[in-house]
C-alpha positions as CSV (number, residue, x, y, z in Angstrom):
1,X,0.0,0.0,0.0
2,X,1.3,3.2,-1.2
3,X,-0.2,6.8,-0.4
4,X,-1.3,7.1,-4.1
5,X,-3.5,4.1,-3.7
6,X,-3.4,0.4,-3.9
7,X,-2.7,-2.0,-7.1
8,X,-2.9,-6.1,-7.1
9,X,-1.6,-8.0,-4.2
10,X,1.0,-10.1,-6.4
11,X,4.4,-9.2,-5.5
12,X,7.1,-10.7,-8.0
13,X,10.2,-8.8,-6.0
14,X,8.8,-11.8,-3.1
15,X,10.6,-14.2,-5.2
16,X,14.1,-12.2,-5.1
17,X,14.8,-11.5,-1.6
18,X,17.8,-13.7,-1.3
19,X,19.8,-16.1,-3.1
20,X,18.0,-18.9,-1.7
21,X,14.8,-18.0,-2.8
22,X,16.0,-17.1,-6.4
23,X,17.8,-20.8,-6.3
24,X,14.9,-22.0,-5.5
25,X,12.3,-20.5,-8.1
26,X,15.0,-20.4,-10.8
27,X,13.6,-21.7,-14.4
28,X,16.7,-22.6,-15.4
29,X,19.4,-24.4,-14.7
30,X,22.8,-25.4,-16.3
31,X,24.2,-28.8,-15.3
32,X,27.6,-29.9,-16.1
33,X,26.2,-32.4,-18.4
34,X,24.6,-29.6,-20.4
35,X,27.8,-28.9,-21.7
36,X,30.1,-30.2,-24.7
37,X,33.6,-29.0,-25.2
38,X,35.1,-27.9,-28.8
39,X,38.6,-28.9,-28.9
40,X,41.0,-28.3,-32.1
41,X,44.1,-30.8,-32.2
42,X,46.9,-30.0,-34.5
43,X,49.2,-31.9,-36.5
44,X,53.0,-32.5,-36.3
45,X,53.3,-30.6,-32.7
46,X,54.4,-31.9,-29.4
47,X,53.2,-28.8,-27.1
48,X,49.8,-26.9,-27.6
49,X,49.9,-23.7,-29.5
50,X,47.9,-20.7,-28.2
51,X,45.7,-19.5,-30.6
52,X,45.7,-15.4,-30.6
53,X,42.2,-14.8,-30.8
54,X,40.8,-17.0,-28.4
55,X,42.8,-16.2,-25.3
56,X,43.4,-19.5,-23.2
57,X,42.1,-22.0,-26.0
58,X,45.0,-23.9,-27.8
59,X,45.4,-26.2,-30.7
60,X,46.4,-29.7,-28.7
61,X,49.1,-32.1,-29.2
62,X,47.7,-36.0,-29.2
63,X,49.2,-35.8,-25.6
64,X,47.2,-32.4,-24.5
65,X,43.7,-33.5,-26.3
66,X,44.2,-36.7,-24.4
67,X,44.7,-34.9,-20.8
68,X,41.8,-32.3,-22.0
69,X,39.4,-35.3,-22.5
70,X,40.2,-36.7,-19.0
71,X,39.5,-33.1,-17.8
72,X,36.3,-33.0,-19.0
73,X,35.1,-36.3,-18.0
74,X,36.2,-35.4,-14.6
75,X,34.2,-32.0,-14.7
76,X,31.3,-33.9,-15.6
77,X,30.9,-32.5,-19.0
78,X,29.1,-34.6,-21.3
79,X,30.5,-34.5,-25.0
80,X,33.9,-33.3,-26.7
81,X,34.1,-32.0,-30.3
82,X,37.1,-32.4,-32.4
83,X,38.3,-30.2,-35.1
84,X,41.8,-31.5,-37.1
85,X,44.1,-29.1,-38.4
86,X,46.4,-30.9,-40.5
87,X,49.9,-29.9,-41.5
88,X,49.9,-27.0,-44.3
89,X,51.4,-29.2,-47.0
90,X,48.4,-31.7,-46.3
91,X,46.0,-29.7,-48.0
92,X,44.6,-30.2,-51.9
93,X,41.6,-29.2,-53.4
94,X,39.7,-32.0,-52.8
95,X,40.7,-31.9,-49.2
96,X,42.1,-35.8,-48.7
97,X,43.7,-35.1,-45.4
98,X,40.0,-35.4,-44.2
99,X,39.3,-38.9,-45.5
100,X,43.0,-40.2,-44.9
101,X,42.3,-43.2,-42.0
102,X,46.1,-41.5,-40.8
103,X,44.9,-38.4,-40.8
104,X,44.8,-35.5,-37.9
105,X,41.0,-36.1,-37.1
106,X,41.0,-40.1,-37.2
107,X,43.9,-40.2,-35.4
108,X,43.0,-37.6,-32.7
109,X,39.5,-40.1,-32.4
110,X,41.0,-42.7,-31.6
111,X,43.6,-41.4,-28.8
112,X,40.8,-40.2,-27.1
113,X,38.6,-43.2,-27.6
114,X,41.6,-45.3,-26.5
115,X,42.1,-42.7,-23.0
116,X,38.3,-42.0,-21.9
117,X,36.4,-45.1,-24.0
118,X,32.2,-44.5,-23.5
119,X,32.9,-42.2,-20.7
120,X,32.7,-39.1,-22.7
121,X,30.7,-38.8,-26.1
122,X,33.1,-38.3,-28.7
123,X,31.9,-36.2,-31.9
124,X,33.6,-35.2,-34.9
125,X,33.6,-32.0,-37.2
126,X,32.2,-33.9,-41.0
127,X,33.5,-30.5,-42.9
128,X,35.8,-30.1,-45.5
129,X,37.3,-26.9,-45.1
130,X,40.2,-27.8,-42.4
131,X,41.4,-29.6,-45.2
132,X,41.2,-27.9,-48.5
133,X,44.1,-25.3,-49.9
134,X,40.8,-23.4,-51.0
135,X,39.2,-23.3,-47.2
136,X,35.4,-23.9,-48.7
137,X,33.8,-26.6,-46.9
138,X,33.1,-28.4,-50.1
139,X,34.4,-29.6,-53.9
140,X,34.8,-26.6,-56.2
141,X,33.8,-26.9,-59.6
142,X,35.6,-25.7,-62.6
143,X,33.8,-22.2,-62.1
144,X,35.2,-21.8,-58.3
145,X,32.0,-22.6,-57.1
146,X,31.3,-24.9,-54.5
147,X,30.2,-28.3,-55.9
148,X,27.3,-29.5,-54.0
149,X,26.6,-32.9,-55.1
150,X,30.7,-34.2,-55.6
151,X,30.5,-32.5,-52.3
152,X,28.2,-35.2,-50.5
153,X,30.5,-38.1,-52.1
154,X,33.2,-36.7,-49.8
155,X,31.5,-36.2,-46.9
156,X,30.4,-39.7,-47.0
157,X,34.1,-40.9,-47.2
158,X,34.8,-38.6,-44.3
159,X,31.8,-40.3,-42.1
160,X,33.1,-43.3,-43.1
161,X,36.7,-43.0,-42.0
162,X,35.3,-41.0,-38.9
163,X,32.9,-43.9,-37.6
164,X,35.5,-46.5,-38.3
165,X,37.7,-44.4,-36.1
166,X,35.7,-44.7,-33.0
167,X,33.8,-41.4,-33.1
168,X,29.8,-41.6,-31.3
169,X,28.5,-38.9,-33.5
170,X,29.0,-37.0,-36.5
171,X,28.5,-33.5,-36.8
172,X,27.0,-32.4,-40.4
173,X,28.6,-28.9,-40.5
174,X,29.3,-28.2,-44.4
175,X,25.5,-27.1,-45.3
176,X,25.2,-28.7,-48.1
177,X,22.0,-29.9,-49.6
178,X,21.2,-33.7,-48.8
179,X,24.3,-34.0,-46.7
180,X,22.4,-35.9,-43.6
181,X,20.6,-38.3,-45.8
182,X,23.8,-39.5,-48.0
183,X,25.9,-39.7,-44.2
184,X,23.5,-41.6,-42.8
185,X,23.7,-43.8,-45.7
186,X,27.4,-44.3,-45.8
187,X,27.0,-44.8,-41.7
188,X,24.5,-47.3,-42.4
189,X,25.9,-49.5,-45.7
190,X,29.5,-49.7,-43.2
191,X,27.2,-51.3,-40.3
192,X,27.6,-47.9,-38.3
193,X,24.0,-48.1,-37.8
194,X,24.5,-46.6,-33.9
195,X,27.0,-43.8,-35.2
196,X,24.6,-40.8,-34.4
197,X,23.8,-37.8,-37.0
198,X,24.2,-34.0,-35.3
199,X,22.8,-32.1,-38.3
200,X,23.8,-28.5,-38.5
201,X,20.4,-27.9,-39.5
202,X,20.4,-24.0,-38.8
203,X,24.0,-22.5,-39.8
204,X,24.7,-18.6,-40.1
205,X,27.0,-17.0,-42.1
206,X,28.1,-15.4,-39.5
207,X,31.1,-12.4,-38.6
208,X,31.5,-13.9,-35.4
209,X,33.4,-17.2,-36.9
210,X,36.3,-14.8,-37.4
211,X,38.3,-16.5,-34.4
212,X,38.4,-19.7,-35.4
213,X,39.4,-19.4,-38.5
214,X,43.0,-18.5,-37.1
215,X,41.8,-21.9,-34.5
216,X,41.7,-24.4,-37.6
217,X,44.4,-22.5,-40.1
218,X,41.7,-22.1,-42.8
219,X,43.0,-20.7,-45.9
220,X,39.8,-19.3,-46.9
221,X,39.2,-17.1,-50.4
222,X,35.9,-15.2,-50.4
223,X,33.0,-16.3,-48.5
224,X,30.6,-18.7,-47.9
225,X,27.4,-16.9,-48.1
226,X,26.1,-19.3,-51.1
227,X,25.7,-22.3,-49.0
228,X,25.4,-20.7,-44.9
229,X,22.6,-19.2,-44.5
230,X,21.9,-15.4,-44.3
231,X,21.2,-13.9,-41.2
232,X,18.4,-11.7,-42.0
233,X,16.0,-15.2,-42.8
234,X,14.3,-17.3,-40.0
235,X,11.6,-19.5,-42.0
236,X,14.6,-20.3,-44.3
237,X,16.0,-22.1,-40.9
238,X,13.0,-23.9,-40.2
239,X,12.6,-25.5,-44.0
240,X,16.3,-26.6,-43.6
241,X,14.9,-28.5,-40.1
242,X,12.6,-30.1,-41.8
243,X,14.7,-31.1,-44.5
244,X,17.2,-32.5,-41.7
245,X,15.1,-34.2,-39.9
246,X,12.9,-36.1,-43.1
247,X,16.5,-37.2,-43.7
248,X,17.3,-39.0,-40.5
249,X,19.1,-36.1,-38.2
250,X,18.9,-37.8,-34.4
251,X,19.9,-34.1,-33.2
252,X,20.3,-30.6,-34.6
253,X,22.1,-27.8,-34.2
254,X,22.2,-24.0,-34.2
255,X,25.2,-22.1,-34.8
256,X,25.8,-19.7,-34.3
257,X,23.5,-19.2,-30.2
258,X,23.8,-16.1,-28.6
259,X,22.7,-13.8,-31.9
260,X,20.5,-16.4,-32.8
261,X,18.3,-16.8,-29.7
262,X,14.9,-16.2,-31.4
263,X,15.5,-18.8,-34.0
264,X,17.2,-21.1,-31.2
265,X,13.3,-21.2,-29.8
266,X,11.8,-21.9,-32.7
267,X,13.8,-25.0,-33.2
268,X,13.4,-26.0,-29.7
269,X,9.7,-25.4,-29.9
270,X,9.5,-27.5,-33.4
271,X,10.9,-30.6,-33.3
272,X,11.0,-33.9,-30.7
273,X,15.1,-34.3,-31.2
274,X,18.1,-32.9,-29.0
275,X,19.0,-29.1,-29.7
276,X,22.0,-28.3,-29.6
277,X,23.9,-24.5,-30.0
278,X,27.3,-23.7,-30.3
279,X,28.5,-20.5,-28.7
280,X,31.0,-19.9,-31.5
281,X,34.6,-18.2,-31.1
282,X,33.6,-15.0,-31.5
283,X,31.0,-14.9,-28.9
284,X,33.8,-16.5,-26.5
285,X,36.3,-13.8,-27.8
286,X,34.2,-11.1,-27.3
287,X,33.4,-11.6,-23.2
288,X,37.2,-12.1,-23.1
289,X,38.2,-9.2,-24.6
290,X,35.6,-6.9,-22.7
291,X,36.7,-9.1,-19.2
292,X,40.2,-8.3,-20.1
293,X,39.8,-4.9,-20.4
294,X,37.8,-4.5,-16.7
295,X,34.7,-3.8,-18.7
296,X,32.4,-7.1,-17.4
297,X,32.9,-9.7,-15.0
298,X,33.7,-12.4,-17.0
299,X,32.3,-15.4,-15.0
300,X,29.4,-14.1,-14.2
301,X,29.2,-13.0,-18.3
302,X,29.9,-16.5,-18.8
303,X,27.1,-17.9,-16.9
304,X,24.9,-15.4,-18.0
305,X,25.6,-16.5,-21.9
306,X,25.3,-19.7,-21.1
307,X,22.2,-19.6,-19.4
308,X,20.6,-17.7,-21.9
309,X,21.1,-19.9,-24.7
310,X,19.6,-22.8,-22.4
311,X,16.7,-20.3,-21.8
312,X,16.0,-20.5,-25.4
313,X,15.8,-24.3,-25.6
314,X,19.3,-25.9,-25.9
315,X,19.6,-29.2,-24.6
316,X,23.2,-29.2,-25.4
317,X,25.6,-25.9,-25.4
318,X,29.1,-26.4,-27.3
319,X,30.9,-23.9,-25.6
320,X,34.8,-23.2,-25.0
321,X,34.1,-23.0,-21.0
322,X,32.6,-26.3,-20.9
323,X,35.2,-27.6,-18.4
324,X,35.9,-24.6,-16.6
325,X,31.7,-24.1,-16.4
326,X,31.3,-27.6,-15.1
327,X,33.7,-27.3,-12.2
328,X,32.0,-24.1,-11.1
329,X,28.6,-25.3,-10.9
């Protein structure tokens, strides 16, 4: 009761007045599980290389990846994604490094397979841009453009090699047309039938993947705005779900989360699968940066980000904090 008058008994500051009470009402709430961790592993080096853009993230040796997978067993986190950056002289056209059984990726697989086994769900990156001189994620064709269909037959060599290498999941991140249908097949005519599909269903191009490019070496020329898709479109995002999922996706993803919350919701709201978002290298670079400079506090920016994206229906968050995040909570 106020001197100018009453107004409706319901008091929603009642639900603030400590910690405790917030704990206890919160809608929300991230669990170490939650969490997957994006790790790069690089080729031909025996110590971990910083990578400039994404202060404290690294490119591992076999010996660091393996000691980063323990970690985040240990933490609790649920899932690790690997990224292969292959030596320089590795790369052609056509990207081979990234179907070679020896190569940085299969290799990388089975090390940690070999140090955590079923204890931590191992996915890999199904792309080809690691691994071509060009840096598209795809075949080009005698015009320089992206080739979607001799595309698809090297992504199914890459599932192939990946699966045979031990990995639990492959993540579909090239965007091309049909590319979850054809894996699944390949998966399937191996006997990978339990190798799961993570279908990049809703994939930006984005400015925020700016960091790790410098993270993977890509030797991009131009861009990839003819097979991402373009920020300003949301329907465009569901069609490609549907399209996913009528091809036999078991999750999807959204990448990039925090500037695509809205569409994040849609998904979640749409479909009966796992969601999963990835809060890419420039959204990790950018809290960094401003922590760095005094400008936010940077853990609780952290758990803020995070929480957000969960907010908006992620069942899964790929984030670079995943171990640091777990311990903390």
């Amino acid at each position: 009761m106020t001197v100018y008058g009453s107004f409706p008994g319901a008091r929603p500051r009642r639900l603030r007045t400590s910690p405790a009470m917030r704990r206890m009402v919160a809608e929300t709430r991230l669990h170490p599980a939650d969490l997957i961790l994006p790790a790069f592993v690089r080729e031909g080096v025996t110590e971990p290389v910083a990578i400039s853009a994404m202060p404290g993230v690294v490119q591992h040796s076999l010996d660091t990846l393996r000691k980063a997978a323990v970690e985040a067993v240990t933490a609790g986190v649920s899932g690790i994604m690997l990224f292969g950056v292959p030596e320089d002289g590795k790369k052609d056209a056509l990207g081979t490094a990234g179907t070679d059984p020896e190569g940085i990726l299969q290799v990388a697989v089975r090390a940690v397979r070999d140090e955590v086994g079923d204890d931590l769900v191992i996915m890999s990156d199904l792309c080809l841009d690691e691994y071509t001189d060009h840096g598209h994620c795809g075949v080009l064709d005698a015009a320089g453009r992206v080739d979607n269909d001799a595309t698809l037959e090297r992504y199914a060599e890459m599932a192939q090699v990946q699966a045979d290498a031990g990995v639990h999941v492959v993540g579909t991140s090239g965007m091309m047309d049909g590319q979850v249908g054809v894996v699944r097949d390949a998966l399937d005519t191996i006997g990978k039938e339990d190798v799961a599909v993570l279908a990049y269903a809703v994939k930006y191009s984005s400015a925020f993947y700016g960091p790790f490019r410098e993270a993977v070496g890509s030797s991009l020329k131009g861009d990839r705005k003819t097979y991402q898709q373009d920020p300003a479109n949301s329907r465009e995002s569901m069609r490609e779900l549907a399209l996913d999922l009528e091809e036999g996706a078991d999750m999807v993803m959204v990448k990039p989360a925090g500037p695509y919350l809205d569409v994040l919701a849609k998904v979640a709201a749409e479909v009966d699968v796992p969601v999963a978002a990835y809060q890419i290298s420039g959204e990790y670079s950018m809290i960094e940066a401003a922590a760095e400079k005094g400008w936010i506090d940077r853990d609780k920016a952290i758990l803020e980000s995070l929480t957000g994206i969960k907010r908006a229906g992620a069942g899964m968050i790929l984030t670079y904090w995943a171990t640091e995040v777990a311990r903390a909570l």
